[in-house]
N, C-alpha and C positions, 0 to 999 in steps of 0.2 A: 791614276797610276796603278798599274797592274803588279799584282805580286810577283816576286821570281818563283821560276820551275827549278824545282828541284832535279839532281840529275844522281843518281846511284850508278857510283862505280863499285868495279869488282873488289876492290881492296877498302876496306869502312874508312881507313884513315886519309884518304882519296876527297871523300862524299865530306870527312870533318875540315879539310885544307879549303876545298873548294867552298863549303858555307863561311869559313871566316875571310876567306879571298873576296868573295860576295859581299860579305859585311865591311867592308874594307872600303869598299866601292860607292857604297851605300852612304854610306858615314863622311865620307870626302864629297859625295855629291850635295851632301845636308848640309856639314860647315859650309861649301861654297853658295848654296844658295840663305844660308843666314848671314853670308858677309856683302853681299850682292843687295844694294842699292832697288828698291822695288818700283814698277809703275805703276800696278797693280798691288796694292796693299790686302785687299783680299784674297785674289790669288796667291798671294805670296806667302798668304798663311796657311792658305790653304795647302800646298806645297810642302810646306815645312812641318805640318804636322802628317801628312800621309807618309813623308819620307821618317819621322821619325818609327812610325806607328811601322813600317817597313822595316824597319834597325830592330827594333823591340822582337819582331816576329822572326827575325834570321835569328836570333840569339836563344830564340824561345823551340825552335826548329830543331839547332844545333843543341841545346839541353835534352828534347826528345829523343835523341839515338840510340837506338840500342850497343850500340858499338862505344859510345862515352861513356865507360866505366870511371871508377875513380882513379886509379892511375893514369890512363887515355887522359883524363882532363887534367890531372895534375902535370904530366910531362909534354902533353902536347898542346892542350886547348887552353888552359890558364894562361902560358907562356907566351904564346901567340898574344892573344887576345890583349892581354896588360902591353905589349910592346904598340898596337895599335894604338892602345887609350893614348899609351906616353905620346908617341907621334902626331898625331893629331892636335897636340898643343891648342886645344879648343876647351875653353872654360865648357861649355853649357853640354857639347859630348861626352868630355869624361866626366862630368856628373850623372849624365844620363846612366850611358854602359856600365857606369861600377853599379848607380842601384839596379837594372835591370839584369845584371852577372849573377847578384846577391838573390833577386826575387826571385829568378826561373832555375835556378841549379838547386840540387837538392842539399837539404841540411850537411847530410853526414861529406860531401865534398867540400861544405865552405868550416866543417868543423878541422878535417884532414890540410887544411889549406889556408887555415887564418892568421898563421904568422907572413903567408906569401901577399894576401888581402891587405894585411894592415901595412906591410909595408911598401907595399904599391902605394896607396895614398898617401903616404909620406912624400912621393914621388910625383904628385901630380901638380897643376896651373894651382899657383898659390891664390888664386883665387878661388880655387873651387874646393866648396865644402865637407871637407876630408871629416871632421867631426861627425858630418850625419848620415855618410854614408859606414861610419866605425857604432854608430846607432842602431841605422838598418840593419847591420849584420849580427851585433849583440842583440836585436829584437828576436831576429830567426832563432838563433840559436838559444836564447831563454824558452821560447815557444817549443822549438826541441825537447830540451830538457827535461819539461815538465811533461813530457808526454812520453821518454822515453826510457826505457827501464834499463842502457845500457849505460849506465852514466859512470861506473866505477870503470869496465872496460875503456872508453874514450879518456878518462883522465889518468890512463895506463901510456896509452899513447901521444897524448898531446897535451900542450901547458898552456890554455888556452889562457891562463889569467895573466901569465908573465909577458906573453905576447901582445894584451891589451894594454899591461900596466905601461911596459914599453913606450907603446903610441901615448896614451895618455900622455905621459912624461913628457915626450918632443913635441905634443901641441903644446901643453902649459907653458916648456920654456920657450916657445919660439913664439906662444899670441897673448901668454900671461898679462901682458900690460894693453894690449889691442881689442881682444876680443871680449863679450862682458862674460861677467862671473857667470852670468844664470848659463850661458851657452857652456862653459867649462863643466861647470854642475852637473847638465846634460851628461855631460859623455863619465861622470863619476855614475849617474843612473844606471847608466846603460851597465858598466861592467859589476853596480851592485846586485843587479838582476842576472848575470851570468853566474855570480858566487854565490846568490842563494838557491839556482837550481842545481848549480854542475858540481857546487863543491859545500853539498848542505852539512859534511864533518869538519870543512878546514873553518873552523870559527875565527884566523888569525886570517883570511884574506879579506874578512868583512872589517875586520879593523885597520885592518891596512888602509881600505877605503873609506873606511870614516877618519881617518889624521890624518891623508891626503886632502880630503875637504876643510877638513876643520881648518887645516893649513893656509887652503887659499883664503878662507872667509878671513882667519885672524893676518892673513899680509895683506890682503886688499886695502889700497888705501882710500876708494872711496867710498864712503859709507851709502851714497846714494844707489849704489851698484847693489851694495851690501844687500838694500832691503829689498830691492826688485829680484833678487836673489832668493830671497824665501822660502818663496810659494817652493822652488825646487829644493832647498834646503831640505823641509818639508815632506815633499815627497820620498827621499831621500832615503831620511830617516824613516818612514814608513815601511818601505820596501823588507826588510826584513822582520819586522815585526809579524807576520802577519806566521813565520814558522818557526822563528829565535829568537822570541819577546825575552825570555829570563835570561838567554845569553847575552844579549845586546845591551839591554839596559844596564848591566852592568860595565860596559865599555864608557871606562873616562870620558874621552870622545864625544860618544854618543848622547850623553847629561850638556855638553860644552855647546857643541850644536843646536841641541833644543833650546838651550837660553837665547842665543841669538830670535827665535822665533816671538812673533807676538801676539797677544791674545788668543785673536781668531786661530791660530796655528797650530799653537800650545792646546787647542782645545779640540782641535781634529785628530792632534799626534797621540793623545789621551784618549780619544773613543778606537783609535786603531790600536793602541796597548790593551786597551777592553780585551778589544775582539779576539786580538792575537793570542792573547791569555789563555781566556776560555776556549780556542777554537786548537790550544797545545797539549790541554788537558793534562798539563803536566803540573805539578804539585811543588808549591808556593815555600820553601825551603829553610828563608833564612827570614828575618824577623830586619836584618839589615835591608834586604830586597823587598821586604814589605814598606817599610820606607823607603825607600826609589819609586814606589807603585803609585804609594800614595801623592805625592810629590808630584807626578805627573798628572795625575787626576784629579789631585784639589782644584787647579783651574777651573776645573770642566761646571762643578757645578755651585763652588763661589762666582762667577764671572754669568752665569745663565741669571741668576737673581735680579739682574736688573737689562735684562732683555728679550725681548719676545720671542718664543720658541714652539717649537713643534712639538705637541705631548707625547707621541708615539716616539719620538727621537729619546724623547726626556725619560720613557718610563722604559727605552730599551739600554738606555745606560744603569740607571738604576739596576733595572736585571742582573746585565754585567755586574757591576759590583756587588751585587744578591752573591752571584754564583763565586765571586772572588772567595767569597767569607770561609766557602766550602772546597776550597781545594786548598789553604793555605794545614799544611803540618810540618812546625816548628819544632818539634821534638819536647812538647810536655806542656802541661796545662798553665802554667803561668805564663809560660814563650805566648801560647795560644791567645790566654787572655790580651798580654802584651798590644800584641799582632789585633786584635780587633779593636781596640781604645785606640790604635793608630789608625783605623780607620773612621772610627767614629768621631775621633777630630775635623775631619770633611763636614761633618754632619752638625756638629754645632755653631760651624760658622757661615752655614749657607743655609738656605730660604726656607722653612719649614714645609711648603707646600710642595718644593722640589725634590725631597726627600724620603715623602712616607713610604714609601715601599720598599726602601731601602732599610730604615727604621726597624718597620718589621721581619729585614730580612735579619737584622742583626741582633734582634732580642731573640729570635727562633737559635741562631749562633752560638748564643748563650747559655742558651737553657741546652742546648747539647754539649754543651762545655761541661756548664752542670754538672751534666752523667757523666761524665770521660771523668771530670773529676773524682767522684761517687764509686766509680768502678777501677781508679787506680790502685797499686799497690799499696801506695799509702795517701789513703784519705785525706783530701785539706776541705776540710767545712768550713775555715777561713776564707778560704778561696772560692769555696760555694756561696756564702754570706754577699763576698764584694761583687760575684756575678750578679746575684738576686736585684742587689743594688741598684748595679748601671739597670739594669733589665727596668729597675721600677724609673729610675731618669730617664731611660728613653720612652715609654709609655708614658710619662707624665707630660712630656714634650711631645708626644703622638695624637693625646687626646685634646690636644687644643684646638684643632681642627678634626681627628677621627675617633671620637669620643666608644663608637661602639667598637671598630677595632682594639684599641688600646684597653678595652675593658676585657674582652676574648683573650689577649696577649696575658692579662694580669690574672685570669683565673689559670690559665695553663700555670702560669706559675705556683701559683696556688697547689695544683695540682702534684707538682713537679716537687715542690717541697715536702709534700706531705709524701708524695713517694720514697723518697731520698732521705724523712724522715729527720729532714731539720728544722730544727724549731729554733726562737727566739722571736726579736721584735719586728726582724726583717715580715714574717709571716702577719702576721698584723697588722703591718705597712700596706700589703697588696691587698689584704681585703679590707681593710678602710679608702682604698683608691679606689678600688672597684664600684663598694658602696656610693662613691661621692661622682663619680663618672656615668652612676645607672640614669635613665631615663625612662618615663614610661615605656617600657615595652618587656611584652609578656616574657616572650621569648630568652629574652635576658635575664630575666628574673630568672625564668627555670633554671638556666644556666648556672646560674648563683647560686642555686638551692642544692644543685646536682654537685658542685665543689665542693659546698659544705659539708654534705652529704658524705662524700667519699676523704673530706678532710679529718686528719686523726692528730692533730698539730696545735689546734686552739685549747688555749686552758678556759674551764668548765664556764666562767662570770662570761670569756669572751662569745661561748658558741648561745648563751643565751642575751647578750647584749645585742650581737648578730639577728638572731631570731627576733626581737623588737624592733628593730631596725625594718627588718623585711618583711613584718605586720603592717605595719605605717606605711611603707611603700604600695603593697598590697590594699590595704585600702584607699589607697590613690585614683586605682586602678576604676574605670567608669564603666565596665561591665562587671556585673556581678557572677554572671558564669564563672568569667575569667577569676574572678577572688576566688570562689570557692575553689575552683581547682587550685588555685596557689595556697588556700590555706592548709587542702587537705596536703600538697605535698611539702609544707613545712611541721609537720606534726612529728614526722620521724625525727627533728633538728632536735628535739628536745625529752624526745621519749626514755633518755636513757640519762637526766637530769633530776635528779631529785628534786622532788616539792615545788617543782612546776607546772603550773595547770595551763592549760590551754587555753583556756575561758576566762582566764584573769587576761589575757592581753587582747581579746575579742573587742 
């Protein structure tokens, strides 16, 4: 079957009549030969798909013209075209012609045009699927959006949400008990993805679509629906996550829905608040929304404990929550503290093995608390004390499996006190853990030696009890090279010690 010749007349809207006259043609020769009884069952398909592939390409013809501006299609070609689809009363045609109207015209005509779109379909063979053709056309115009810097201008001139919310409306009421939830879901997807590109300030149309859902989930009566629902639940709620994590989360709604979800879901919805989070770089506010955070991420890694999992997945969440610790500013060092004991609650009830690096992201947290505390207006070395604290419970709990980590972590601190210049028992605590965590190895010993060293914090009995300690350890040591170097660098530990020799603890 040969394509049609084109014919250019002298007036463009001539050349636009005669290709939809064509299509017209076209389109009645296709339903007649799909209602037409075949003898030929190959040929017959054969037929039917050249004839459509012939429809597609008049439509696709008729988009190319230079003469189809946007009013030209809005007064002339749209009007035409939709009075075809209706006539035609062919389920599998006006399916066709609406997604191929939608595919080959360009964005900014079906943006200029989508109160006229959507309610064409409302208008079409109740059997043909108005839902995913009200999909295809919020897919374009998300894909728009996101690419197009005129987005304030277009929402000057057009309400593209009220025109969806509309349709939405009159499927629910008219297939609410027919159709299943997850295909309803659908088309809540589609116009959350038009709100988060076209209307990324109006934060009150994204709630609108989350209590439209939350609504149909909480009247659905059958729960078997319910759960095959989900997976788009789900999705759902993802969708703006990814550029209005702290808005969103705090929508009632949005907490209601994620309960409905389970396990496996709850634990996806949670690596995408990760992402969202850190990917907002916007700064973590309120100490109530730190708890919302946490809440949604406990899942993620009490629930991995007894599952088999992927390490790179396991240590890119960890990260995330690394980097949570550091964008959260609650307005003063206790909010602060607050704010990470809320996180560190994750951490005492899930797997040890799942968590170090997370551990050590949160005792580094601390010891910069530390200093913010240190350098406040008004000093709380109370507040410095109860950090040094947790700091020594989480290294105590670090070192059961990363004994040389947690011993690095405990001389920082070491470090970090003697800068800051607070003493008491707390200081004694870290390097009696240190000492009890050491292992043979050289390296580590210097390290010890080198805290001591610059520590100004031990009273006199403790810095030569210390110095005994890391003799004996030192002579542990099965190179002798190795001793001598350690010995000579513990000689300064004590040189400013009265009536201590060196040679008595040899």
């Amino acid at each position: 079957m040969e394509g049609t010749v084109l014919i250019h007349y002298s007036n463009p809207n001539d050349t636009i009549i005669f290709l939809l006259q064509n299509l017209l043609e076209m389109n009645r020769l296709w339903i007649r030969i799909q209602q037409i009884s075949p003898k030929d069952k190959n040929r017959h398909r054969t037929d039917r798909k050249e004839l459509s592939v012939l429809v597609g390409e008049n439509i696709f013809r008729l988009s190319s013209l230079e003469s189809v501006d946007i009013e030209i299609y809005k007064t002339l070609v749209l009007p035409r075209f939709l009075a075809l689809v209706y006539n035609c009363k062919d389920v599998y045609s006006q399916q066709y012609l609406m997604d191929i109207v939608i595919q080959v015209f360009p964005y900014e005509y079906h943006i200029r045009t989508v109160g006229i779109l959507l309610e064409a379909c409302s208008g079409l063979h109740n059997l043909v699927d108005a839902g995913a053709i009200f999909i295809i056309l919020m897919e374009r115009l998300s894909n728009f959006f996101n690419l197009s810097k005129e987005i304030i201008e277009i929402n000057k001139e057009v309400d593209i949400f009220s025109a969806s919310k509309q349709f939405i409306d009159k499927m629910v009421k008219e297939q609410y008990e027919i159709a299943a939830l997850g295909k309803l879901m659908d088309l809540e997807i589609a116009l959350i993805k038009v709100c988060v590109k076209c209307y990324p300030d109006k934060i009150e149309h994204i709630e609108v679509v989350l209590d439209r859902s939350l609504n149909l989930v909480k009247k659905h009566p059958n729960a078997e629906e319910v759960a095959n629902a989900l997976p788009k639940i789900a999705e759902l709620l993802a969708i703006p996550l990814d550029s209005l994590t702290l808005v969103v989360i705090a929508m009632p709604s949005f907490s209601m829905l994620a309960e409905y979800l389970n396990t496996e879901l709850k634990e996806s919805l949670a690596k995408n608040l990760l992402k969202g989070l850190i990917k907002s770089r916007k700064k973590v506010e309120s100490l109530e929304v730190v708890g919302k955070i946490v809440d949604y991420i406990k899942p993620l890694l009490e629930n991995y404990s007894n599952k088999f999992y992927d390490e790179c997945e396991l240590e890119d969440i960890q990260i995330h929550i690394s980097k949570l610790m550091h964008i959260m500013d609650l307005g003063g060092c206790e909010k602060e503290f607050a704010g990470l004991m809320k996180l560190n609650d994750i951490f005492t009830k899930s797997k040890l093995s799942l968590v170090e690096i997370a551990i050590q992201s949160l005792v580094w947290a601390l010891y910069k608390l530390a200093s913010k505390a240190s350098n406040a207006a008004i000093e709380n070395q109370a507040l410095q004390i109860d950090v040094f604290e947790k700091a020594y419970d989480l290294c105590e709990m670090l070192g059961k499996t990363r004994s040389e980590e947690a011993l690095k972590l405990l001389l920082q601190g070491v470090n970090l006190l003697s800068l800051l210049r607070v003493e008491g028992e707390i200081c004694t605590k870290l390097m009696s853990k240190v000492l009890s965590l050491y292992k043979d190895n050289v390296k580590l010993l210097t390290l010890i030696i080198g805290s001591l060293k610059q520590a100004q914090i031990f009273p006199k009995e403790k810095s030569v009890e210390y110095f005994k300690i890391i003799i004996k350890l030192c002579n542990n040591l099965k190179n002798k090279e190795e001793q001598g170097k350690i010995f000579l660098q513990c000689t300064h530990l004590v040189a400013a010690q009265e009536n201590v020799s060196f040679n008595k603890y040899q």
